[in-house]
N, C-alpha and C positions, 0 to 999 in steps of 0.2 A: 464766787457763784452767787448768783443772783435768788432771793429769797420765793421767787415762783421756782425755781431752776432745784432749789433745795426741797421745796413743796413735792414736787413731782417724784425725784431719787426719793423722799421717804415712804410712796405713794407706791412705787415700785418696789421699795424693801421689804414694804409690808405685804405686801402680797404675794413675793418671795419667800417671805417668813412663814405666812400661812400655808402655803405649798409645801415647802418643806417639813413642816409640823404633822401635814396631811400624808406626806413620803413616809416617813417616820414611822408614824401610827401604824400605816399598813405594813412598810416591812418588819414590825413587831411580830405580825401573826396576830393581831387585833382580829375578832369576827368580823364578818362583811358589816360594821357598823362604821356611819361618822363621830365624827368628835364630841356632836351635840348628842349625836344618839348613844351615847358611853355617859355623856355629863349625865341625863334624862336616867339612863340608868342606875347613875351613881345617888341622884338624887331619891328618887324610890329604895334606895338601899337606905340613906341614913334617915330621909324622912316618913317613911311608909307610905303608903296609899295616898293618893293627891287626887285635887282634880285638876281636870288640864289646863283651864285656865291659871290655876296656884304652881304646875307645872309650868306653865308659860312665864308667868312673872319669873319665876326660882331661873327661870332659861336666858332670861331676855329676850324673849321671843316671841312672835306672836301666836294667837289661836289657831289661827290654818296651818303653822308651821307645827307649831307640838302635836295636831291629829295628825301630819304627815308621821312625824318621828313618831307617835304611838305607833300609827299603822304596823311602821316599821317592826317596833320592839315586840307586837303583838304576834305578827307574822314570823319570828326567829324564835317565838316561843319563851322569849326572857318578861315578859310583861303578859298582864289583863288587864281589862277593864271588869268593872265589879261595879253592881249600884247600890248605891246607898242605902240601908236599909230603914233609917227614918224617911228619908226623903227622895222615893224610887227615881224621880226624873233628874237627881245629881250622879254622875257616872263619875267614878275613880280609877285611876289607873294605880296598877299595883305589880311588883316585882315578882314575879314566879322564883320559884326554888334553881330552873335552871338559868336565871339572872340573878341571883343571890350568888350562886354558884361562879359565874362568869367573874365580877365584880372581885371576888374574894382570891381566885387564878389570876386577875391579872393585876392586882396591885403591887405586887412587886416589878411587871413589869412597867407600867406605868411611872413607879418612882425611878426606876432606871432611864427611859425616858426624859422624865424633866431634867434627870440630872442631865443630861447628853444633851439636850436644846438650853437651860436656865444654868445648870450646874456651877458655872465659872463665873455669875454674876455675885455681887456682894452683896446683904441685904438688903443697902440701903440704893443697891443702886432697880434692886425687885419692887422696891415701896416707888419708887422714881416711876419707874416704865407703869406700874399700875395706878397710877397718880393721875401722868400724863393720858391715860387710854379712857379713864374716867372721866378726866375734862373734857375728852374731845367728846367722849358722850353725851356729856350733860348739854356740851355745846348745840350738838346737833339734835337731839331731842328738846331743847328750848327752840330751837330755830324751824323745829318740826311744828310742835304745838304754836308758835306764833303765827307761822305760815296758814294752821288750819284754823284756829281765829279767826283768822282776817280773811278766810276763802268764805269764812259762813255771814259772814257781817253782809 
């Protein structure tokens, strides 16, 4: 197989995989939340109150997408925003008791989960696949940032 040929099949895996992870999720009984909007959640559990830019980074994600995911979390009633109280015009997003509550119901389901998608990998082959996902990252975010370099030049 030709190494564009293998490019493509893992192009197609991955998107399979993601689908499936998404299948999964929901036939859990997960709330009407996405995946990012459960992480978002998880991260206001161990980090407290954030703001959405500090959520964004924590996300990988960008600004407009974390207000969509606040949106979300604000409207299911698992999250608020809250301002600052040194400094009114910085807004926090913060985990309400019935997202404290959610978070703490579903982590057993959630580690059952991983185990049923990751469960049958070896450690070292979990360091491998997280390895690989990170270089491709870094790859395409150098290739990002050069590109917009050289668009302002």
């Amino acid at each position: 197989m030709s190494m564009r040929s293998e490019i493509l099949e893992l192009e197609m895996l991955f998107k399979k995989m993601v689908r499936t992870v998404q299948n999964e999720w929901q036939k859990e009984g997960f709330p009407k939340l996405g995946r990012t909007d459960y992480t978002a959640l998880e991260k206001l559990y161990e980090l407290g109150a954030l703001r959405l830019s500090d959520l964004a980074d924590a996300l990988h994600v960008t600004c407009g997408a974390v207000t969509g995911i606040s949106d979300k979390l604000i409207e299911g009633g698992f999250a608020r925003r809250v301002r600052d109280e040194a400094d009114r015009r910085v807004v926090h997003l913060e985990i309400t008791p019935i997202g404290r509550s959610l978070i703490e119901q579903l982590a057993n389901k959630r580690a059952e989960l991983s185990d049923l998608l990751y469960g049958f990998l070896t450690d070292e082959e979990v360091k491998q696949l997280s390895s690989l996902y990170r270089k491709i990252l870094t790859n395409v975010e150098h290739i990002r940032n050069k590109k917009e370099s050289e668009s302002r030049i």
